[in-house]
GULUMKOL-923139 format. One record per residue: x, y, z of N, C-alpha, C, O, CB in turn. Coordinates in steps of 0.1 Angstrom, whole numbers, plus 5000, padded with zeros to 4 digits. Glycine has a CB too. Example, Ala and Ser with C-alpha at 12.3 -4.5 7.8 and 13.67 -1.06 7.14 Angstrom:
REM residues 2
513249435078512349555078513249675078514249675085511349555090512849785071513749895071512950005079513450115080514149945057
REM end
This chain:
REM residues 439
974761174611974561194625975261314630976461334627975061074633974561414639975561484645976361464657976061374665975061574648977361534656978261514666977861504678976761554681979161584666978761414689978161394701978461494710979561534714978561274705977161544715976961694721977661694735977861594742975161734724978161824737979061824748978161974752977662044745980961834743978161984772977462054774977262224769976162284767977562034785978862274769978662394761977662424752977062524754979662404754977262334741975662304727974762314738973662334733975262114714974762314750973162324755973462444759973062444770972362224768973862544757973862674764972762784767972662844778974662724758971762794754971062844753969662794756968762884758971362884745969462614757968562584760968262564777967162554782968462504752969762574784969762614798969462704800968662704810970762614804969762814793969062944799967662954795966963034802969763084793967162894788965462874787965062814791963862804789964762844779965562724799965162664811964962754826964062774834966062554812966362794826965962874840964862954837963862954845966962974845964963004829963763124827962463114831961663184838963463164814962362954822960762864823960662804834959662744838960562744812961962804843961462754860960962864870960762824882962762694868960762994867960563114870958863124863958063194869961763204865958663084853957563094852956062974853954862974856957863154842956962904850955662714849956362624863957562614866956162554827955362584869955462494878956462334871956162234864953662474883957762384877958962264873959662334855959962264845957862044872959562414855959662494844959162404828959762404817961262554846958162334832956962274822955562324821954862394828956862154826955262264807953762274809953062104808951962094802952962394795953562024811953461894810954561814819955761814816953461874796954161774826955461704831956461594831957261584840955361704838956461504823957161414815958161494811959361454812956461344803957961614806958961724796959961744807961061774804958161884788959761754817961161824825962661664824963861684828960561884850962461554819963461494822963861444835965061404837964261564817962961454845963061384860963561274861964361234870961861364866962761164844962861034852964360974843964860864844961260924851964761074836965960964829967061094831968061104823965660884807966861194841968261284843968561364832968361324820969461194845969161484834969661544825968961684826968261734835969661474814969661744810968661864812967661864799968161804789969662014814966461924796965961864784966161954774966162064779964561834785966461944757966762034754965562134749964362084748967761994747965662244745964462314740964262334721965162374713964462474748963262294720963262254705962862384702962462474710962362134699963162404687963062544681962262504659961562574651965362624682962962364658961762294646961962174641962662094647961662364634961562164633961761954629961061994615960262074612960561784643961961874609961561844596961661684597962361614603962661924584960461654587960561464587961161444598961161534607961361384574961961314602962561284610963261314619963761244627962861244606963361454619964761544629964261634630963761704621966261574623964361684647964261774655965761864654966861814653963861714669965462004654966662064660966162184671965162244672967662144648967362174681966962294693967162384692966962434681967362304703967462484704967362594704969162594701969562714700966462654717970162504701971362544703972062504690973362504690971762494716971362464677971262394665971562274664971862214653971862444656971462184681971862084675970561954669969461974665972762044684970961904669969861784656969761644660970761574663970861774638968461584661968561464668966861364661965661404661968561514687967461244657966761194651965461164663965761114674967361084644964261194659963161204665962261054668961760994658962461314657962260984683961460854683960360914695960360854705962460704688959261034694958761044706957461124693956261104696959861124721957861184684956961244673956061294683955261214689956361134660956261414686955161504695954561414705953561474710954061574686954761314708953861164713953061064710952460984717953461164719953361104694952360974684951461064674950461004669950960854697951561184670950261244657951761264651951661384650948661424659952861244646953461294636954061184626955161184621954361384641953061124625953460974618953461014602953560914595952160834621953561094599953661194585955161244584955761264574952561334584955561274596957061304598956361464604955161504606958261304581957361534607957161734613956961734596957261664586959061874625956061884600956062004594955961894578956861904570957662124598954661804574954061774565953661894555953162004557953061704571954061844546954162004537952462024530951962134526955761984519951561864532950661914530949161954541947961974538950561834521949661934550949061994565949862104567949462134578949161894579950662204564951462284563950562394555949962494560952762224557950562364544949862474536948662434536947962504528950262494523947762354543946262364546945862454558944862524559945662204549947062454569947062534577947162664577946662754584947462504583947862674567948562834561946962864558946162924565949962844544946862824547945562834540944262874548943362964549945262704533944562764554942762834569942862924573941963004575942262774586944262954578944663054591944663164583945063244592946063034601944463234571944363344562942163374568941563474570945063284541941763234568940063274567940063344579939463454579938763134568940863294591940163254604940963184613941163074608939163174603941463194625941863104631940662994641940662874643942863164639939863064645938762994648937363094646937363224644939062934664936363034646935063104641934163104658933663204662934163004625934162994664933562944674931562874666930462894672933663094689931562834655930862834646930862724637931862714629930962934641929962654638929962504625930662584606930362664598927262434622932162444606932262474597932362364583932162244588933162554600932562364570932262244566933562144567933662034562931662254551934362194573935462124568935062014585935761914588937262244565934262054590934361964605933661854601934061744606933562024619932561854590931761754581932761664571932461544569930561844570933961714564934861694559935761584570936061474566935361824554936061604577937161514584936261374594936761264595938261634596935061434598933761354601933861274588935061254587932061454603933161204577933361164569934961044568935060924570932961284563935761104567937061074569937560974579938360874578937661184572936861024590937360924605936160794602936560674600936861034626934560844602933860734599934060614589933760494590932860774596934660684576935660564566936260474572935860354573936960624558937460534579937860434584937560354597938260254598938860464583936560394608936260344618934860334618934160414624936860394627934160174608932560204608932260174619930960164618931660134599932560144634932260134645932060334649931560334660933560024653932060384647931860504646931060564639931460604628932560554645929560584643928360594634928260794635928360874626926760484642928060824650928360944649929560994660929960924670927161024651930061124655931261144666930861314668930161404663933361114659931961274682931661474682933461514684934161424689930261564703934261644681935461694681934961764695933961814701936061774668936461734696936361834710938061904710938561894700935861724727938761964721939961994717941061904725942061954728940162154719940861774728942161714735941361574741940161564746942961824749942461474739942261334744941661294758940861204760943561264744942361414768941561414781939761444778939061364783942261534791939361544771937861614769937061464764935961424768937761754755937961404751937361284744937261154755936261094755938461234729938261114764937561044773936561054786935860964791938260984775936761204790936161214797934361194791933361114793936861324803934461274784933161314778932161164770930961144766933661424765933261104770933260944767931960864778930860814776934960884771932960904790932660824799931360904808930560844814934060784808931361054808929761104807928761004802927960944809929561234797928861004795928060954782927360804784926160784782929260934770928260714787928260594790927760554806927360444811929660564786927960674811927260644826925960684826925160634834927960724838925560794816923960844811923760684805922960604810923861024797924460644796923260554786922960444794921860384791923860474771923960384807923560314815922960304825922660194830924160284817922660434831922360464844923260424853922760404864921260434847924560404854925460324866926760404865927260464855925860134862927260424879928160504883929360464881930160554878928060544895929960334881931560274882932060274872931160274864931860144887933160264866934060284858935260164861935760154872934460424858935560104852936660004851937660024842937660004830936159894847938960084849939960064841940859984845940559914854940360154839942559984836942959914836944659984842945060084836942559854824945459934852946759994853947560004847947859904840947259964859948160134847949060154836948260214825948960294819949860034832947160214821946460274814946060404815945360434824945660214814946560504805946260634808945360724803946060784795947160684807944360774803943160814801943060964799942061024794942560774812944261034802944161204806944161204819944461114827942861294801943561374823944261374835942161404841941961514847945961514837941961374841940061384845940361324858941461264860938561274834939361354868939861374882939161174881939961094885938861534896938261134877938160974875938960864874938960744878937660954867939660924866940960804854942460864856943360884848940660814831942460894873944060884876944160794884945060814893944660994882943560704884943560574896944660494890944760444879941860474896945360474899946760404889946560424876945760374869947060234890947260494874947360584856948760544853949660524861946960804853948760554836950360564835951460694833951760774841950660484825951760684823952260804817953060854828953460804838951060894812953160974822953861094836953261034849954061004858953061304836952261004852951960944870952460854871952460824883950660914876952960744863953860644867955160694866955960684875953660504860955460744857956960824856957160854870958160794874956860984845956560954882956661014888956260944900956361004912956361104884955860824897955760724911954260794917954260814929957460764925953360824911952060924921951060804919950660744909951261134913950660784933949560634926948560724924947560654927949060484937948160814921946660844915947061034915947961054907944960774929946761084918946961254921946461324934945261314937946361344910947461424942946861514951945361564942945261554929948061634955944361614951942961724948941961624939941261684930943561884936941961464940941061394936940061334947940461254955941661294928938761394946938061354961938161204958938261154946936261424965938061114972938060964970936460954967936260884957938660874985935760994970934361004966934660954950934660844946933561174969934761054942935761014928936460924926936260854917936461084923937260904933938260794929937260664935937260584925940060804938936560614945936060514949935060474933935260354929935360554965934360534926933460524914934760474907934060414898932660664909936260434902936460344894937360224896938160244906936960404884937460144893938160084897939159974887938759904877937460054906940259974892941559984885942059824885942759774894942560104894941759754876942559624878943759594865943859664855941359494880944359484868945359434859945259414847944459324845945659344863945659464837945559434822946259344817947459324819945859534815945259274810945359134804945059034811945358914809946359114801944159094821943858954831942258954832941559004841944658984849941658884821940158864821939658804833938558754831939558774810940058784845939558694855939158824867938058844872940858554861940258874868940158984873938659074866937759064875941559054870938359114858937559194852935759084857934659124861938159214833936158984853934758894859934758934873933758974878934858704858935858934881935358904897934959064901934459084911936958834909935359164890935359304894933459314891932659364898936659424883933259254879931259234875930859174886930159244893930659114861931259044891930458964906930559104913929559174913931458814916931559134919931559204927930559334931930159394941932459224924930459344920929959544918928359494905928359554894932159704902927259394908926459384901925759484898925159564906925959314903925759494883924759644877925159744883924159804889923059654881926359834886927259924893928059954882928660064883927959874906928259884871929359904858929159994851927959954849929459804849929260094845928560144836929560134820929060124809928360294843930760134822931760094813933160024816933660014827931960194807933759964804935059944808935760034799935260024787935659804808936860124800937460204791939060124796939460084807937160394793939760134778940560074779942060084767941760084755939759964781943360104770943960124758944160004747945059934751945060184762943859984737943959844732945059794731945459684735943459824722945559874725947359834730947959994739948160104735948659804709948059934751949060004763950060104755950860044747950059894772950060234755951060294753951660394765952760444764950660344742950860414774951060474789951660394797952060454807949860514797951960244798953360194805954360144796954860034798953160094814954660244785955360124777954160084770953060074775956259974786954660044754954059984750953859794753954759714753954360024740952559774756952159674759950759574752949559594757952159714770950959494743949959454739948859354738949159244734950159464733947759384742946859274742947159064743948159004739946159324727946459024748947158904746945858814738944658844740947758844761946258704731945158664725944058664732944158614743945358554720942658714726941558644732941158764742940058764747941958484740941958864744941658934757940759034756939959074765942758984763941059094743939859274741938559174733937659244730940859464723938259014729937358974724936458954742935258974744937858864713937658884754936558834761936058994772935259004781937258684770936959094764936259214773934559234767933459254772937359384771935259224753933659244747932459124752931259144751933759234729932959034755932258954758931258954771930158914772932958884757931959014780931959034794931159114794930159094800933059054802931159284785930459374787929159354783928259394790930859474784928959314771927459304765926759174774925559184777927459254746927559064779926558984793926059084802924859074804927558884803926759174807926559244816926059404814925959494823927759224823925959424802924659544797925559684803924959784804922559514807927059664807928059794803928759834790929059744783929159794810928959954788929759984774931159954776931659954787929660134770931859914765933059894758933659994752933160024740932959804748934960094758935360214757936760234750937660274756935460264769936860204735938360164731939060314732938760404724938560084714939760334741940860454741942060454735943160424740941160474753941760534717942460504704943060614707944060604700941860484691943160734713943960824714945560834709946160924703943860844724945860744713947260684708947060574694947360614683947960594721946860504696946760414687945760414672945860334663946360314694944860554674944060544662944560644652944760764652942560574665944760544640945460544629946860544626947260564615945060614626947460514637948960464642949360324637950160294628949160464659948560214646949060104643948060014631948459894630949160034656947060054623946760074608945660184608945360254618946259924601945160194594944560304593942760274598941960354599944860344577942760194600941760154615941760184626940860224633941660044618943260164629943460194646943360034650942959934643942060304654943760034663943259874667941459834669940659744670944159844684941459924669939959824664939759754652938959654652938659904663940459804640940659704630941659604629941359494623940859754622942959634634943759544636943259444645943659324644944659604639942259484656942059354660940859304661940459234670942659334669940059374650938459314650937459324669937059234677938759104643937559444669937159484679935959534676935859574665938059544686934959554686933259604683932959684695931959644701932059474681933659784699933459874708932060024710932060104701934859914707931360034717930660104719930960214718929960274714930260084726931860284720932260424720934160424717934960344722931660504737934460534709935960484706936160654706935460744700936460364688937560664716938160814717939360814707940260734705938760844733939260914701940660964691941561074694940961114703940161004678942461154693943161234692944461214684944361114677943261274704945561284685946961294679946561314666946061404661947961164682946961184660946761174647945661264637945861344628946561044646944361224646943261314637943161424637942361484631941961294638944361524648944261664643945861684635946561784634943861784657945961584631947261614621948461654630949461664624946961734610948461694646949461694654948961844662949561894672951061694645947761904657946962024664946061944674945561834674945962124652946062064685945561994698943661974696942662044699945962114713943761854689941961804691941961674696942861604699940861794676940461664697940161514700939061494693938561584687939961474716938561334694937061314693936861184698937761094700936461334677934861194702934461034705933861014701933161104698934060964713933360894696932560874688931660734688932260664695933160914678930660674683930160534687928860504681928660544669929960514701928160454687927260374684925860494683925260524694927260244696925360544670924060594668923060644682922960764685923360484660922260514689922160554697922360614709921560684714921960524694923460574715924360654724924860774721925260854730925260584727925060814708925560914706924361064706924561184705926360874693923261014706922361084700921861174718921261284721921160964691922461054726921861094741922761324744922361424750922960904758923561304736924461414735923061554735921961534729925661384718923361664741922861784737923061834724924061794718923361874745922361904718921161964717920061834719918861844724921062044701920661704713919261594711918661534724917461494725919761454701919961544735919561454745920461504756921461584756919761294740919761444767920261494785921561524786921861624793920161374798922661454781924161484783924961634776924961664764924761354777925461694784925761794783927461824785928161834795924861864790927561804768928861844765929362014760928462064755929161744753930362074761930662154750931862184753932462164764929862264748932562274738933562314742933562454730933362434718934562184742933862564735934062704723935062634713934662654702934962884731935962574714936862574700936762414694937462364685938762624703935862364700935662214695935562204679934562274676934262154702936162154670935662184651936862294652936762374642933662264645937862314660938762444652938862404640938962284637940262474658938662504627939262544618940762494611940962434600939162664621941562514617942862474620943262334619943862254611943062524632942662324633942762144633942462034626943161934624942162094639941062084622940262044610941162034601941861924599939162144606941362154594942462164582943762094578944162074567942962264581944462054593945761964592945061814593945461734585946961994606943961774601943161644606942961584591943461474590941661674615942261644579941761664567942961604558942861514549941261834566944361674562945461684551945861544555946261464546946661804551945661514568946961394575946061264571946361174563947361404599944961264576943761154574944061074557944360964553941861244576943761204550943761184533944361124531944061004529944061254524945761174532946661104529946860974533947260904524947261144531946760934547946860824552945460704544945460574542946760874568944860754542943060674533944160674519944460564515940760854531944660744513944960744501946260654498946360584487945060874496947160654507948460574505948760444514949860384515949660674507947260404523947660314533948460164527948860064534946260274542948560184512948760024508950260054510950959954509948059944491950860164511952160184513952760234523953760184527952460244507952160324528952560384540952560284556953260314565951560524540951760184556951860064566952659974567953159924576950960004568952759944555954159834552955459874551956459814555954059764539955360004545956560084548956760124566957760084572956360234537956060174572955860154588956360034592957460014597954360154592955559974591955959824598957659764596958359684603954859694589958059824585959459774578960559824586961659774589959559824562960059954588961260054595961160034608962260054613961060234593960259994618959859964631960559884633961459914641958559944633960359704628960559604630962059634626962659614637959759514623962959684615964259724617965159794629966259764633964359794609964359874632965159964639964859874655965859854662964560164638963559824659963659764675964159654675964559624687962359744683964259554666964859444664966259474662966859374667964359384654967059574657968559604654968659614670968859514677969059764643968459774674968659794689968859634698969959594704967159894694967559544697967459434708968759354704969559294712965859324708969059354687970159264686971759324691972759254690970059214670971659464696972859474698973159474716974159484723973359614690971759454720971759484737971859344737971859314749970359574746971859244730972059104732973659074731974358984736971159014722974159164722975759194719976159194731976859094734976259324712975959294741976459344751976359324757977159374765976559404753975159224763974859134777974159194783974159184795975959094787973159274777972259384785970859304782970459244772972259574777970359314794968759224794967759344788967759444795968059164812967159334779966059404773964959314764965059204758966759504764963959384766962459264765962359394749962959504748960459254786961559354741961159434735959359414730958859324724962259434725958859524734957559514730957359584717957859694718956659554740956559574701955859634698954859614688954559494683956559694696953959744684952659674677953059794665953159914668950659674687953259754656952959844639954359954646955259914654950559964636954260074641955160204645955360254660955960354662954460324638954660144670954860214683955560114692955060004690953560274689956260114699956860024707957760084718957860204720957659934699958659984726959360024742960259924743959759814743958260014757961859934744962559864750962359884765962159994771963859874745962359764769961959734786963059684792963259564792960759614789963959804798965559704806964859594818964859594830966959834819964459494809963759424817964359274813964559274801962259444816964759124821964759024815963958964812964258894803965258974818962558964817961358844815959958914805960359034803960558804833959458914801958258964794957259064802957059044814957358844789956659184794956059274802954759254791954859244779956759414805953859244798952559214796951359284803950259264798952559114799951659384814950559424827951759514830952959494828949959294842950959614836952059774847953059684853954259694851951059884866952259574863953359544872955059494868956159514874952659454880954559404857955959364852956559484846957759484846956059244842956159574842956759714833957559784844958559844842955459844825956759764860957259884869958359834874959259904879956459924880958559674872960059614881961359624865962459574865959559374888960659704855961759734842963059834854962859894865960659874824964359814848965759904857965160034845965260054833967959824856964660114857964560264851966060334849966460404840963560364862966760304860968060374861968760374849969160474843968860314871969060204843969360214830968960264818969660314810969360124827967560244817967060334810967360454810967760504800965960324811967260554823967860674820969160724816969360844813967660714826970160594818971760634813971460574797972160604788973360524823970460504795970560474776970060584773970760624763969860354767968960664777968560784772969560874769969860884757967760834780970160924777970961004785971961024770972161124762971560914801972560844771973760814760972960874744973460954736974260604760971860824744970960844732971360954728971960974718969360844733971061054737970761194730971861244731972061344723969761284735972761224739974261314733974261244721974761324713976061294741973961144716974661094701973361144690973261104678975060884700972461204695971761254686970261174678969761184667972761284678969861094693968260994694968061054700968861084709967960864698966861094701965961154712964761054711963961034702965461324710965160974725963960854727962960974735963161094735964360664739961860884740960460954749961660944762962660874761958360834752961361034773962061074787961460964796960861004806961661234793961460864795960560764802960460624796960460584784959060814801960460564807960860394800959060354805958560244806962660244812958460474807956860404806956060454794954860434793955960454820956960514784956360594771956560494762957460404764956960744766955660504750955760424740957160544730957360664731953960394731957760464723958360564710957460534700956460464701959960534705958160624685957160654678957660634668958760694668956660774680957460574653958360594641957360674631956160674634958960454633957860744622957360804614957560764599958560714596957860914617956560794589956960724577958360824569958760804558955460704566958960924579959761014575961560934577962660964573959361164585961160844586962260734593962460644580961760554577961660624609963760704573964560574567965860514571966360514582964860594554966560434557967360364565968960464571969660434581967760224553969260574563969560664572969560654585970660674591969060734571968260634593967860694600967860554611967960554623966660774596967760494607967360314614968860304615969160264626966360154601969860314607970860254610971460334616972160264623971460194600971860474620972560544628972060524640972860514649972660674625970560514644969960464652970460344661970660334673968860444646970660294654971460114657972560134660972860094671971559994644973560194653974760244659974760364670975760364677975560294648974060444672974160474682974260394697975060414706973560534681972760284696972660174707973560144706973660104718971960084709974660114699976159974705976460064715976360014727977959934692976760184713977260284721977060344734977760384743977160344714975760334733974760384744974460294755974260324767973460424739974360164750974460014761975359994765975259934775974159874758976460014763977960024771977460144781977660114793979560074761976860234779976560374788975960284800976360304811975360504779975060194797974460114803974959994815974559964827974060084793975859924807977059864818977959944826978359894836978059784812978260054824979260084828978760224845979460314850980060154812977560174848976860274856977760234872977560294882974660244855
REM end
């Protein structure tokens, strides 16, 4: 473990901060990254190997946020590493069909036969938006159903109570979204099938889909409850709307299915990112033959993007996938082993100390919730003590954890996380939950 950082070690990442508040709005390009909601100052990273990040000031901190879920290989994978080297000698992008986009196509459909055809695009926001194009063409119907706390990207549709950074930041939806837009979706409680019926009575043949995260990773992780993503499916094929699994997070994270395998789900259209570009910024969607076909050149819907199939992406997507298809009889159980260690250690020492914490998680991704009762839906996640959360953070990372900046983010383990790494982890929390009482 490294030593516990004293402000002098941030010296140089302060000054890259001022700099970057002079140039980016809140001196970010994302805003979760400035550290608003758990205080402090954030540090500026400079590289990471497997498990550990170091900054700009050399100091070193075991990594639970993995770029925000694609580095489940650990940083700087030595064989997405030299596949990238390797491309980036052809080309960095061609703007031009290449085979390797047929190559990782192939790859994703292996593991997700609910995905007959897909298209890449460059980011999770493009893959659901383009999603939900799609799904409003195959239906002819304008409304959209999502779920709170559910975060979608940032598409002017699916900020209707969103999570992520917009719950971080308290914004119920975003300035510059005409309500005209926002009135087309509408936003109810997750995990609550009664709700979703009265939202069908309500709005007959007005549905066009429900898009949805299968397991919540935009308030905290939060997961499904028995019976619930079966009676969504149920609900939509009565009612002749599509079923929108938003895997962005979760596909090929919580198994090499994604939760549509984990939980035997039969979704119409399924969005991907993180993982499938190996930690390079892509996305994809992908579904059901005929819906997919409605897409341009073949059909009325009109998608595109110049760097969609980067080269690049492709090439790490290609290295990370393989691997993952080639070693899943190990690499998941090994996942699951280090996960269930390290959130279970933490919960058993915040029970040490008289600190109320709920713990949610599914496979490698999960959320301590300074919460006493169970979170299940936004609303119980939003009555979680953020404050505490931001003095455990806070405590975290002087001792060299860097959780996600947000008690509405999922964390992240990596198959690069051993026991090293789980148990300094654990010792750090004794430490950091006193940070916690003592506010």
């Amino acid at each position: 473990m490294s030593r516990p950082i004293s402000a002098p070690a941030h010296s140089r990442s302060q000054a890259l901060q001022q700099r970057a508040e002079h140039l980016f709005p809140g001196g970010v390009n994302s805003p979760v990254r400035a550290f608003r909601a758990v205080g402090g100052a954030p540090p500026f990273l400079e590289s990471a190997q497997g498990a550990w990040l170091t900054d700009a000031d050399g100091n070193r901190y075991i990594d639970y946020f993995g770029s925000w879920g694609p580095m489940i290989l650990g940083h700087a994978f030595p064989p997405a590493v030299e596949a990238i080297e390797r491309t980036a000698r052809k080309s960095a992008s061609f703007g031009a069909s290449t085979e390797s986009e047929g190559d990782l196509a192939e790859r994703v459909v292996a593991c997700y036969p609910a995905i007959e055809k897909l298209r890449f695009v460059s980011s999770g926001t493009e893959a659901t938006m383009s999603a939900i194009r799609l799904a409003r063409a195959a239906t002819n119907r304008s409304v959209i159903v999502k779920f709170e706390g559910n975060y979608h990207g940032h598409a002017d549709g699916l900020l209707v109570k969103a999570g992520s950074g917009v719950a971080t930041f308290g914004i119920p939806g975003s300035a510059g979204v005409p309500e005209a837009v926002a009135h087309l979706t509408l936003a109810l409680p997750y995990n609550d099938l009664a709700a979703v019926e009265a939202a069908f009575a309500a709005h007959k043949g007005e549905i066009a889909a429900v898009i949805l995260e299968p397991v919540v990773g935009n308030a905290g992780c939060i997961p499904p409850a028995p019976g619930y993503l079966g009676g969504l499916r149920a609900i939509t094929r009565r009612e002749g709307a599509l079923l929108i699994a938003d895997e962005v997070m979760t596909g090929f994270r919580v198994s090499l299915g994604g939760a549509v395998q984990l939980y035997k789900m039969d979704p119409d259209l399924i969005t991907l990112g993180k993982i499938v570009g190996g930690g390079l910024p892509v996305g994809a969607f992908g579904g059901k033959r005929a819906i997919m076909d409605l897409l341009a050149p073949l059909g009325p819907v009109y998608q595109a993007g110049t760097l969609s199939g980067n080269p690049l992406a492709m090439a790490a997507g290609i290295a990370t996938v393989s691997y993952l298809q080639d070693h899943a009889a190990e690499i998941y159980p090994q996942l699951e082993a280090a996960s269930k260690a390290v959130f279970e250690g933490v919960a058993a020492e915040a029970v040490k100390a008289g600190v109320p914490l709920t713990t949610n998680r599914v496979g490698s991704m999960g959320t301590w919730f300074f919460a006493s009762g169970p979170v299940t839906n936004y609303d119980e996640a939003a009555k979680s003590d953020t404050a505490a959360f931001g003095r455990f953070h806070r405590a975290m990372l002087d001792q060299g954890v860097w959780l996600p900046p947000s008690q509405f983010e999922a964390a992240f383990l990596s198959a690069a996380h051993g026991k090293a790494e789980i148990d300094a982890t654990i010792e750090a929390a004794r430490t950091a939950l006193q940070a916690v009482l003592t506010a």
